[in-house]
Phi, psi and omega in degrees: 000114187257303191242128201236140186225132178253138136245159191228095161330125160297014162286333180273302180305341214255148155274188176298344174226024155095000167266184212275149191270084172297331181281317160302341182284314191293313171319305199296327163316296198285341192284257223307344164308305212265002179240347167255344135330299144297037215011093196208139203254115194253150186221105207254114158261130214224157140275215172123314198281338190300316228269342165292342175288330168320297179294334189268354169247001190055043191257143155292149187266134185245158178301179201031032156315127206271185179285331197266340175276346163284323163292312191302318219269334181285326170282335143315284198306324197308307224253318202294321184317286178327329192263330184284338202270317179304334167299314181283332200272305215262328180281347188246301172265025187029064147243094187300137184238182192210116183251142194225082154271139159216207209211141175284002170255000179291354163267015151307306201265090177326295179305290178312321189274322151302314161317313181303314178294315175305315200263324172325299212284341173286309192303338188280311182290337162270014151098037180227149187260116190289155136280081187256118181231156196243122183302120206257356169273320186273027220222105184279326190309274170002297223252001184258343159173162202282187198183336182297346153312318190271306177316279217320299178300313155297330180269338164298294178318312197299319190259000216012069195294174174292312207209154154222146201243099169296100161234139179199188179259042187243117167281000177121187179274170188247187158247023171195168177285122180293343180282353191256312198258050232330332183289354173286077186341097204252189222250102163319311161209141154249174187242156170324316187264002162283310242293324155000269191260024180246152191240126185311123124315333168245168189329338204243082162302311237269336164290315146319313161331285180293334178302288192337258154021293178300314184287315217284306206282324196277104170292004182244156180282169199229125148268137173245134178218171182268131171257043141236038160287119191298141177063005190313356160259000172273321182280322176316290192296310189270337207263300194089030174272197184179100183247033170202275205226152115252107178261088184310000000 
């Protein structure tokens, strides 16, 4: 695995009261430092800006939030994202970063979709960790259901990463709901052409979904781990372990 497209869920980003998880920014730091150490090509999909808007007005996150306060909370949050990943990546660890937003239709668009490959394999070739957020203001899709899985899968194929690393706080797949069932197991691999007839087991379906979803699409194989798992992109990547789903 040379070239790698991570994804970090908001579930990972968010704390309990809907602001940005800092302690988790700083673990994913010292991982993706120590993979670029290893001339290892990182490609970061990221969530994040609702939960930095948050944090720059000091608002609690409440129940019924709407879609335009969330878009509201994200053009507030966007630039605040940006300044915690330059501060962590490039002022502490000298890893220079690059924000990149889109849309899953901007890969429609032949022109969008070339630019987009050029300015990747250069940023790349120079040693820069691309940032990919999805415009979370034009963007209905985004906060209405997830997509950052599906991004993850189009900017892999685009760029011809090795793997893409799904982390959220889904341990992978299962073959019953662990949450229900203590005997459930979870699954180590499936190959691409099971995908078919396999059904999410666990509680959080419509998030198991959307991974399902990504891999159908996805020309590179996809781990899925829980990403609070101590090293867990150093055991995927370095190790060459599978400490969650690998879907082949």
């Amino acid at each position: 695995m040379q070239r790698i497209v991570v994804k970090i869920g908001s579930q990972l980003l968010t704390r309990e009261n809907g602001w940005l998880n800092i302690e988790f920014l700083e673990k994913l730091v010292k991982e993706i430092k120590r993979l670029h150490t290893n001339k290892k090509e990182v490609i970061l999909i990221t969530s994040g800006a609702v939960a930095a808007g948050r944090e720059e007005l000091k608002q609690k996150i409440h129940p019924g939030e709407t879609l335009h306060e969330k878009q509201a909370l994200a053009a507030i949050g966007q630039s605040s994202l940006m300044r915690k990943y330059h501060h962590i990546f490039t002022k502490e660890n000298d890893i220079h970063v690059a924000q990149i937003l889109l849309q899953l239709h901007d890969f429609e668009n032949l022109d969008t979709v070339q630019n987009t490959h050029n300015v990747l394999k250069l940023l790349l070739r120079r040693g820069v960790l691309p940032v990919v957020n999805e415009n979370e203001v034009t963007s209905m899709d985004e906060i209405k259901a997830l997509s950052k899985d599906r991004l993850a899968a189009k900017i892999a194929n685009l760029v011809g990463a090795d793997a893409i690393v799904l982390l959220s706080d889904v341990a992978g797949l299962f073959d019953a709901n662990p949450h229900t069932n203590p005997k459930a197991k979870l699954i180590s691999e499936i190959q691409k052409s099971d995908l078919k007839k396999f059904r999410p087991k666990d509680a959080k379906d419509q998030e198991v979904k959307d991974k399902i979803e990504a891999a159908k699409i996805a020309e590179a194989p996809i781990w899925i781990a829980d990403g609070n798992l101590k090293g867990v992109l150093t055991q995927i990547v370095l190790q060459e372990e599978n400490p969650g789903t690998l879907i082949a």
